[in-house]
PDB file of N, H, CA, C and O in Angstrom:
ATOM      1  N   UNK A   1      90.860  59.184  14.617  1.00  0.00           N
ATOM      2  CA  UNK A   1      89.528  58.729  14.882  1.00  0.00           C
ATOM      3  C   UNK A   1      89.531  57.210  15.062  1.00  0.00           C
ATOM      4  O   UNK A   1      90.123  56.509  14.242  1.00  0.00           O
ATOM      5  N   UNK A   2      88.858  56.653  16.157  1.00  0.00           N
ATOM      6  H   UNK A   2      88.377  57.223  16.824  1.00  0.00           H
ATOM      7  CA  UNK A   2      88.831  55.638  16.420  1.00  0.00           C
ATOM      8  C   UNK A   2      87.834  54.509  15.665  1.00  0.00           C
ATOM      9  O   UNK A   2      86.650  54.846  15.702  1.00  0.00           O
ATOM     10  N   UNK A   3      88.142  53.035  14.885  1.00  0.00           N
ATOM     11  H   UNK A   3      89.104  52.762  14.856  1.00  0.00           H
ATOM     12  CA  UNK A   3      87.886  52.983  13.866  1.00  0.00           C
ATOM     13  C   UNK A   3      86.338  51.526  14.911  1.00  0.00           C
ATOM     14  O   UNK A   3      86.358  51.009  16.028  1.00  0.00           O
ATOM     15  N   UNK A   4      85.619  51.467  14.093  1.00  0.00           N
ATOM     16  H   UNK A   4      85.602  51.886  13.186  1.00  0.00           H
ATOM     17  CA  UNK A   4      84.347  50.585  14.428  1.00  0.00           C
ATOM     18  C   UNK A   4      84.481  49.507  14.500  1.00  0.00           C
ATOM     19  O   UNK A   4      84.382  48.911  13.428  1.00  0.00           O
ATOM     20  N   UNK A   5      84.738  48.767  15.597  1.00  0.00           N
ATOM     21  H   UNK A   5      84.819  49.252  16.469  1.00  0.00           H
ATOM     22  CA  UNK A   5      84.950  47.292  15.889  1.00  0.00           C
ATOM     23  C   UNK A   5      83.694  46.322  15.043  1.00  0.00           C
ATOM     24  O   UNK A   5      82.641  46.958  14.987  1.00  0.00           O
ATOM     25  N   UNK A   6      83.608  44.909  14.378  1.00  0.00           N
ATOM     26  H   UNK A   6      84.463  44.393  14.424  1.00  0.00           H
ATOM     27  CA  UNK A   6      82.718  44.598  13.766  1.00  0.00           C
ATOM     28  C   UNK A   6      82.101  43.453  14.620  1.00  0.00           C
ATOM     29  O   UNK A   6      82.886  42.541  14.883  1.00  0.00           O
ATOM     30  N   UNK A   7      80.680  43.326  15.157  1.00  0.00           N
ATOM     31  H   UNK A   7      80.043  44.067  14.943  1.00  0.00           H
ATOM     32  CA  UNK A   7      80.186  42.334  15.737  1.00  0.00           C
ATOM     33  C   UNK A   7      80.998  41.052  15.884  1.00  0.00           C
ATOM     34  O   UNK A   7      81.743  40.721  14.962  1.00  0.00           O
ATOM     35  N   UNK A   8      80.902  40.324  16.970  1.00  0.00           N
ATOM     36  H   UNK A   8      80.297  40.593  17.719  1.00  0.00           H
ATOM     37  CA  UNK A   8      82.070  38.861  16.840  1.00  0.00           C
ATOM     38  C   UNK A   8      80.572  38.041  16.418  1.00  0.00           C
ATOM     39  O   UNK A   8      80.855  36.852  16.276  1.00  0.00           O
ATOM     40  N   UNK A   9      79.360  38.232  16.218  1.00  0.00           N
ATOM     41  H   UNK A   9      79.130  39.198  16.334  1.00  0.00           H
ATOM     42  CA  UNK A   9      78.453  37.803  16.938  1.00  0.00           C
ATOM     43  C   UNK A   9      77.856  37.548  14.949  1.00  0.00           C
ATOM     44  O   UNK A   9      77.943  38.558  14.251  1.00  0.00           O
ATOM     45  N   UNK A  10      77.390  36.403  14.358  1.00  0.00           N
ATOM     46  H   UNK A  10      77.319  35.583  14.926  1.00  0.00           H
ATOM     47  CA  UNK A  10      77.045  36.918  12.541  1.00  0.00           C
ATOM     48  C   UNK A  10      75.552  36.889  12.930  1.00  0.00           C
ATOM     49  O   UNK A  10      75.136  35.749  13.137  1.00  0.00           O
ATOM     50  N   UNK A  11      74.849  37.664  13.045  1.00  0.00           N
ATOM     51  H   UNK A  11      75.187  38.590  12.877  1.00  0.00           H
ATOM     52  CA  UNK A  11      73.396  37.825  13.633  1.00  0.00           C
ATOM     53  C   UNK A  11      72.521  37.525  12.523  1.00  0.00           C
ATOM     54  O   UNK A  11      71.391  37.078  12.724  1.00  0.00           O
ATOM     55  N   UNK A  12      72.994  37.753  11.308  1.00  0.00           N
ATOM     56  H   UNK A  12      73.912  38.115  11.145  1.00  0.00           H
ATOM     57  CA  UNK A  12      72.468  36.990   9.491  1.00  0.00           C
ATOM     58  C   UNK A  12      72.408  35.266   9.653  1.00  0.00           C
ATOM     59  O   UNK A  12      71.612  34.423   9.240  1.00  0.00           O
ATOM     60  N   UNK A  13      73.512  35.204  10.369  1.00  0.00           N
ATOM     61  H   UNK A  13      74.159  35.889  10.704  1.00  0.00           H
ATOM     62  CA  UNK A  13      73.686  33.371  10.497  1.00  0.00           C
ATOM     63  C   UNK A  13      72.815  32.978  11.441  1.00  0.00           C
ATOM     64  O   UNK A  13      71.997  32.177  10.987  1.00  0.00           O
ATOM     65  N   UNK A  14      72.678  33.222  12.533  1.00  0.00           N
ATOM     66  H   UNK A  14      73.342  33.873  12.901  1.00  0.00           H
ATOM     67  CA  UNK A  14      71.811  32.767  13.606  1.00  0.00           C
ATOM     68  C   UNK A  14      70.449  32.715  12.884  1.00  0.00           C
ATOM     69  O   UNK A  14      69.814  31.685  12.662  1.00  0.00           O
ATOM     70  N   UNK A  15      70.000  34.278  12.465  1.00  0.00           N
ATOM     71  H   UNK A  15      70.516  35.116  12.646  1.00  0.00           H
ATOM     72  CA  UNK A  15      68.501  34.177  11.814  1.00  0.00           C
ATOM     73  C   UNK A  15      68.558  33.336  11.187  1.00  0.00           C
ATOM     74  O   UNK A  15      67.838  32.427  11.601  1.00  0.00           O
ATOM     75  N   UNK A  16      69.271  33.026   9.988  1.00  0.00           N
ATOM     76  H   UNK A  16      69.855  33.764   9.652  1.00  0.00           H
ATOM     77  CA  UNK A  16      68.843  31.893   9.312  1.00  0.00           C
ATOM     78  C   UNK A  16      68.827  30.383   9.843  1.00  0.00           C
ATOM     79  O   UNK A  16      68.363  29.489   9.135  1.00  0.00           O
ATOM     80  N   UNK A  17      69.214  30.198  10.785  1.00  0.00           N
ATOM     81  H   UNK A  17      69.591  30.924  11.360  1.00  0.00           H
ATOM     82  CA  UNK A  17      69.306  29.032  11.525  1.00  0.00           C
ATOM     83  C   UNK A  17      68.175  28.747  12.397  1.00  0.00           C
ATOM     84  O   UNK A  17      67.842  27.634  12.804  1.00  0.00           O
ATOM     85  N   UNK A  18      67.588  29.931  12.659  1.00  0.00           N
ATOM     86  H   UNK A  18      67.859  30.836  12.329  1.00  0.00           H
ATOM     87  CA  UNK A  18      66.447  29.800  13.865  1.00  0.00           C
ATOM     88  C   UNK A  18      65.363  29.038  12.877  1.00  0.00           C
ATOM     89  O   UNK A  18      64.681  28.054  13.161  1.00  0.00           O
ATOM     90  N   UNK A  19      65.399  29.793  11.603  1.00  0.00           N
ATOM     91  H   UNK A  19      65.952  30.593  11.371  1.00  0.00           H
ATOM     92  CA  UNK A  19      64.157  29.959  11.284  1.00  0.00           C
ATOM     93  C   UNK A  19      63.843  28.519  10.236  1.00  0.00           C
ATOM     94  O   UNK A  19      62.750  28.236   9.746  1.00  0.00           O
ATOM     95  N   UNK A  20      65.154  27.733  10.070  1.00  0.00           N
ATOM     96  H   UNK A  20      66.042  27.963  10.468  1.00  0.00           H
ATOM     97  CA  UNK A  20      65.325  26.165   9.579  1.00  0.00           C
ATOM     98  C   UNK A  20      64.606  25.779  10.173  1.00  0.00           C
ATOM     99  O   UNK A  20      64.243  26.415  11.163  1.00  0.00           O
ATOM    100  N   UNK A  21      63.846  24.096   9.741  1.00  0.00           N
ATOM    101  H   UNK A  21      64.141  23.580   8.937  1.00  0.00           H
ATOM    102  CA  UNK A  21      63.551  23.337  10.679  1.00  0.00           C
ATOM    103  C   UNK A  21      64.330  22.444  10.881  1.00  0.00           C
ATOM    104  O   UNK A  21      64.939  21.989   9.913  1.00  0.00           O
ATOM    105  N   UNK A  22      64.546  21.936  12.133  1.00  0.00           N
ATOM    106  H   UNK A  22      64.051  22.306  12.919  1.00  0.00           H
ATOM    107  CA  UNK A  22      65.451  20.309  12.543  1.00  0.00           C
ATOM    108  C   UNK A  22      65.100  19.425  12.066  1.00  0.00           C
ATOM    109  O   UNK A  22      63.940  19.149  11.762  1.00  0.00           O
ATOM    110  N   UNK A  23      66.205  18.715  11.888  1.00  0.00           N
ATOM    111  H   UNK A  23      67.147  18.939  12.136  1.00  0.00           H
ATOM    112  CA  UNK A  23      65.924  17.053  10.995  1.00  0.00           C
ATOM    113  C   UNK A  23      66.228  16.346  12.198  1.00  0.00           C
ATOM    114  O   UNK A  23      67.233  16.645  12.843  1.00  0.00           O
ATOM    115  N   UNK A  24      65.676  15.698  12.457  1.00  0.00           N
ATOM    116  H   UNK A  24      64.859  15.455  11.933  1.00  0.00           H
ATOM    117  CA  UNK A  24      66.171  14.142  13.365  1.00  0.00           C
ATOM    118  C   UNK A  24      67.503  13.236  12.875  1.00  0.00           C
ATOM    119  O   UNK A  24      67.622  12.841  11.716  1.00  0.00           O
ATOM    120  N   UNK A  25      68.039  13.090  13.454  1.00  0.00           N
ATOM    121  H   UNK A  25      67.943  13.411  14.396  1.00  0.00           H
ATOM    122  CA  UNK A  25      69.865  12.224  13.013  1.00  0.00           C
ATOM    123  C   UNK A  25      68.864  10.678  12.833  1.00  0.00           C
ATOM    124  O   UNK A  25      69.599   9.980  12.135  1.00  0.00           O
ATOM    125  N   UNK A  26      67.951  10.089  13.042  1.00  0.00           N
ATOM    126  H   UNK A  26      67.353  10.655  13.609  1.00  0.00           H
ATOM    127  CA  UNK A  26      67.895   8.545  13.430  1.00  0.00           C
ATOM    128  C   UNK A  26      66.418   8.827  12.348  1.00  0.00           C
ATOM    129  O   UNK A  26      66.382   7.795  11.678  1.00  0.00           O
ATOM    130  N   UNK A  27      65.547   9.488  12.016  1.00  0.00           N
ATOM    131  H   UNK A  27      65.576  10.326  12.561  1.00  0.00           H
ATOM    132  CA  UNK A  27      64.431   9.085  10.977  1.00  0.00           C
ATOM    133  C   UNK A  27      64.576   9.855   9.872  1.00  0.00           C
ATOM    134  O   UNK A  27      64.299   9.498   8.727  1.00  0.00           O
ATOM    135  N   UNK A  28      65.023  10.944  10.213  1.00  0.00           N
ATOM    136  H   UNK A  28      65.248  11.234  11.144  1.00  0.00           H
ATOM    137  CA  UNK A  28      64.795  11.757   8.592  1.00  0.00           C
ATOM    138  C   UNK A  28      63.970  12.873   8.868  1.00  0.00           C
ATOM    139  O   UNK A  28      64.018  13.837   8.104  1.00  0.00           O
ATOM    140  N   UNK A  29      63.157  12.880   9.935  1.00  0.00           N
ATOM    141  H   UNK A  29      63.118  12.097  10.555  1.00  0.00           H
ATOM    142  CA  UNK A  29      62.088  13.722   9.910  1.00  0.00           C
ATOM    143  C   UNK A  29      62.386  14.985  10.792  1.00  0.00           C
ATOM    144  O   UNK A  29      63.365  15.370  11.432  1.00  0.00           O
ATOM    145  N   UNK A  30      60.792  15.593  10.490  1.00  0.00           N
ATOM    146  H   UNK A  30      59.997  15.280   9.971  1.00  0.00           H
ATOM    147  CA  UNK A  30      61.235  17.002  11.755  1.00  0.00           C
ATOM    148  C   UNK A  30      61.484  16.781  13.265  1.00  0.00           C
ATOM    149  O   UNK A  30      60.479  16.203  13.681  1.00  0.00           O
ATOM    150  N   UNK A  31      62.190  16.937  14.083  1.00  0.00           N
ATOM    151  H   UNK A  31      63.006  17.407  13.745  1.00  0.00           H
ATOM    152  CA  UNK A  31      62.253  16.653  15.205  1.00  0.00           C
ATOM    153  C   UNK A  31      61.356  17.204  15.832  1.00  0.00           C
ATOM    154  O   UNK A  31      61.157  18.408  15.664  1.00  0.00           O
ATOM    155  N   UNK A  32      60.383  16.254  16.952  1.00  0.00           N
ATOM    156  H   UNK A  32      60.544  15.277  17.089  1.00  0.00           H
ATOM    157  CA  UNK A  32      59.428  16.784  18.065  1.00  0.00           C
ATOM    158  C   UNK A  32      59.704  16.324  19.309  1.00  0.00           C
ATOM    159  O   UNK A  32      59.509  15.123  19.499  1.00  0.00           O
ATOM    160  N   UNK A  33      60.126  17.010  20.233  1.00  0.00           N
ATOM    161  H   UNK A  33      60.284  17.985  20.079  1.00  0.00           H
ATOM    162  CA  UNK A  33      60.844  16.549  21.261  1.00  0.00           C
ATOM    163  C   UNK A  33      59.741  17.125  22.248  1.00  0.00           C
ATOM    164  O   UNK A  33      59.238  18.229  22.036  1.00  0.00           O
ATOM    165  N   UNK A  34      59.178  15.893  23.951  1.00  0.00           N
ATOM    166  H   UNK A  34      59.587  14.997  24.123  1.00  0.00           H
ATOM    167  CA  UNK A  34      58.572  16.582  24.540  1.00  0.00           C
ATOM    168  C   UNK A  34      58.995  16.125  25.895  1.00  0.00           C
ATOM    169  O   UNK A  34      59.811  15.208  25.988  1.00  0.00           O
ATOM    170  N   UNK A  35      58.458  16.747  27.035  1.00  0.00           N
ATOM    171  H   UNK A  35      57.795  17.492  26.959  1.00  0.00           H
ATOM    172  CA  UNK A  35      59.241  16.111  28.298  1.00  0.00           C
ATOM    173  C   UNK A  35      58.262  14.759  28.735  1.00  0.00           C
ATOM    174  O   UNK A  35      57.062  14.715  28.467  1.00  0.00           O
ATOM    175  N   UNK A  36      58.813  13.952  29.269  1.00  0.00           N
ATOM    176  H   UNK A  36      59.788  13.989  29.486  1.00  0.00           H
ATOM    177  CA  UNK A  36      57.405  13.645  29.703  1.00  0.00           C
ATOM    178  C   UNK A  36      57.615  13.226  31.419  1.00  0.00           C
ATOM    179  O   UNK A  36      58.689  13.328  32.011  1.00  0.00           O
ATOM    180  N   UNK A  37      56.946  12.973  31.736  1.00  0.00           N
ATOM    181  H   UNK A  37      56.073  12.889  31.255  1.00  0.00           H
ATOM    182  CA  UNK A  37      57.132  12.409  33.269  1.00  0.00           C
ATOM    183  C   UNK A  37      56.709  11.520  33.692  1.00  0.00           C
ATOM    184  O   UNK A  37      55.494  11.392  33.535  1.00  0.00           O
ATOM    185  N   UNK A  38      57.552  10.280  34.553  1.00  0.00           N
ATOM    186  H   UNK A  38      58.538  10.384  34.681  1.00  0.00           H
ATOM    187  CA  UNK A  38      56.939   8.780  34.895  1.00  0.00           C
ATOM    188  C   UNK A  38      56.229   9.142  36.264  1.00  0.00           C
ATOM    189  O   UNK A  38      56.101  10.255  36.775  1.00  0.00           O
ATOM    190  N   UNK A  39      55.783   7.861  36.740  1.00  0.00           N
ATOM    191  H   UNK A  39      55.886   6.957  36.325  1.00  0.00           H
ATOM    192  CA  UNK A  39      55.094   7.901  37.759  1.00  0.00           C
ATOM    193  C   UNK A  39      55.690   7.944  38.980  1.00  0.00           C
ATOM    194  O   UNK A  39      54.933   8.232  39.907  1.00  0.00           O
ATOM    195  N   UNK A  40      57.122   7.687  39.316  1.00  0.00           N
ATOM    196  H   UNK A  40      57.737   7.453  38.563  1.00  0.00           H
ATOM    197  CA  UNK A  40      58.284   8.144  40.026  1.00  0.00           C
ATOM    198  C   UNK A  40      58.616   9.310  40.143  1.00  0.00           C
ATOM    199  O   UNK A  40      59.050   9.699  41.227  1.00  0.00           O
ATOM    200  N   UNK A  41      58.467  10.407  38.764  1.00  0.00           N
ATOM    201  H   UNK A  41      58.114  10.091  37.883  1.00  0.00           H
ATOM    202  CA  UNK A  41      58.570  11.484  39.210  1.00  0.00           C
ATOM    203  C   UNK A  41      59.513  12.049  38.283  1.00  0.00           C
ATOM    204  O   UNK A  41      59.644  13.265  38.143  1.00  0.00           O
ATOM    205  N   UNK A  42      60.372  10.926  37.453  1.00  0.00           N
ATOM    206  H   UNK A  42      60.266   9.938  37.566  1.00  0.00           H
ATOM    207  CA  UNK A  42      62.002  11.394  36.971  1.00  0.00           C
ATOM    208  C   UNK A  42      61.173  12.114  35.681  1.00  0.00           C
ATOM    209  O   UNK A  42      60.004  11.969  35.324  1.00  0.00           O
ATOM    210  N   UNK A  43      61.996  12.745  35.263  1.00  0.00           N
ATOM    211  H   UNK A  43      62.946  12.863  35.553  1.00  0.00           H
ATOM    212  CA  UNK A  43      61.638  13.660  33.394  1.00  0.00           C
ATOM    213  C   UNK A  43      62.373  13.271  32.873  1.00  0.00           C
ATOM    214  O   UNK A  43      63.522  13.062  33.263  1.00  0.00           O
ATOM    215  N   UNK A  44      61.709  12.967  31.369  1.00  0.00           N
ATOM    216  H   UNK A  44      60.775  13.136  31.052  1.00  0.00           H
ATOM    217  CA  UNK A  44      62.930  12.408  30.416  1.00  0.00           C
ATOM    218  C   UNK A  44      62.144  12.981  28.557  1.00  0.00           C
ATOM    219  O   UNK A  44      61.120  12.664  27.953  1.00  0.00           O
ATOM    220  N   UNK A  45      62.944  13.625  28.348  1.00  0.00           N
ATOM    221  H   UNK A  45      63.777  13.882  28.839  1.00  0.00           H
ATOM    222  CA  UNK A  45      62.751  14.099  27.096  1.00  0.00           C
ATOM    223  C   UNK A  45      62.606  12.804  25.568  1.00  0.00           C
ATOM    224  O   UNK A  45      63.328  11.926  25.097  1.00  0.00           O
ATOM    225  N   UNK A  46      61.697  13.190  25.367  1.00  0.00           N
ATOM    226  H   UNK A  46      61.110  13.903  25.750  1.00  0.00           H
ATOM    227  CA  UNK A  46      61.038  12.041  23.950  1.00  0.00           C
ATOM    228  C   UNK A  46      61.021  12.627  22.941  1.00  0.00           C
ATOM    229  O   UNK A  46      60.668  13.803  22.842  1.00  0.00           O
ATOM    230  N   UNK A  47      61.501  11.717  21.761  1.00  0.00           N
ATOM    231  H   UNK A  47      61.787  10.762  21.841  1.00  0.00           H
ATOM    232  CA  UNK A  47      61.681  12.248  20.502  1.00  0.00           C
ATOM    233  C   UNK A  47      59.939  11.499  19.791  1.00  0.00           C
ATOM    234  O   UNK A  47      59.807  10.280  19.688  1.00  0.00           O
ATOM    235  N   UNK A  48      59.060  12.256  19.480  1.00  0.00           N
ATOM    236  H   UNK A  48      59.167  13.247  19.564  1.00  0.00           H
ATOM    237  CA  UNK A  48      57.613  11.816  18.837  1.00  0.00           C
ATOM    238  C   UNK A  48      57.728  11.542  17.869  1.00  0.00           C
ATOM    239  O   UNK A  48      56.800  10.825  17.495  1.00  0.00           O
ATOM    240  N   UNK A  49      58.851  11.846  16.733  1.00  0.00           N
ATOM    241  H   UNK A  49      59.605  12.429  17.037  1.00  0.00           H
ATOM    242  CA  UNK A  49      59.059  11.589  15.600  1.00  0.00           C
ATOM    243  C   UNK A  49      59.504  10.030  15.120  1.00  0.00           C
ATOM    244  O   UNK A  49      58.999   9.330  14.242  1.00  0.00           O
ATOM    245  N   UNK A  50      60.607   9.758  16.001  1.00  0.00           N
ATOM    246  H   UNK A  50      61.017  10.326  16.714  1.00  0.00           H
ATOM    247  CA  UNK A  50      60.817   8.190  16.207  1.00  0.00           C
ATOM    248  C   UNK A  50      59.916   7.189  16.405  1.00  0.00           C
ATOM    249  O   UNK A  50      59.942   6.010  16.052  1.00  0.00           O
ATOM    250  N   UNK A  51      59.021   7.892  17.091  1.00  0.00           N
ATOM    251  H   UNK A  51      59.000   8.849  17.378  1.00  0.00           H
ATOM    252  CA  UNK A  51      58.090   6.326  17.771  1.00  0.00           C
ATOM    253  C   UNK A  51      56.998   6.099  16.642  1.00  0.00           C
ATOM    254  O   UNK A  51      56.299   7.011  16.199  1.00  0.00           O
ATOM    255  N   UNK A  52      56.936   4.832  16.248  1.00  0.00           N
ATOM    256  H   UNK A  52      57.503   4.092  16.608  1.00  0.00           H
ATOM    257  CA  UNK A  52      55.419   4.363  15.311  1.00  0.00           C
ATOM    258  C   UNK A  52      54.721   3.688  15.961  1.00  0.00           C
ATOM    259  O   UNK A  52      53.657   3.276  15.500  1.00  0.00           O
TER     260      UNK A  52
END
């Protein structure tokens, strides 16, 4: 009988990871990241947590 290969995949680890919140590396805080767009047109992703 052929024996049950075990997930490569720890699907316990991921959940618990989703469901953390992010810390920011540079304030300490929760990370809020949003896109924003200049008047040129380019997108550039902003951290809201950083800025005072």
């Amino acid at each position: 009988m052929a024996e049950k290969k075990k997930s490569k995949t720890d699907v316990a680890a991921r959940a618990g990871m989703k469901g953390k919140d992010k810390v920011c590396s540079i304030c300490g805080g929760k990370v809020d990241v949003v896109m924003s767009v200049s008047a040129t047109g380019k997108k550039k992703l902003r951290r809201l947590c950083c800025e005072g």
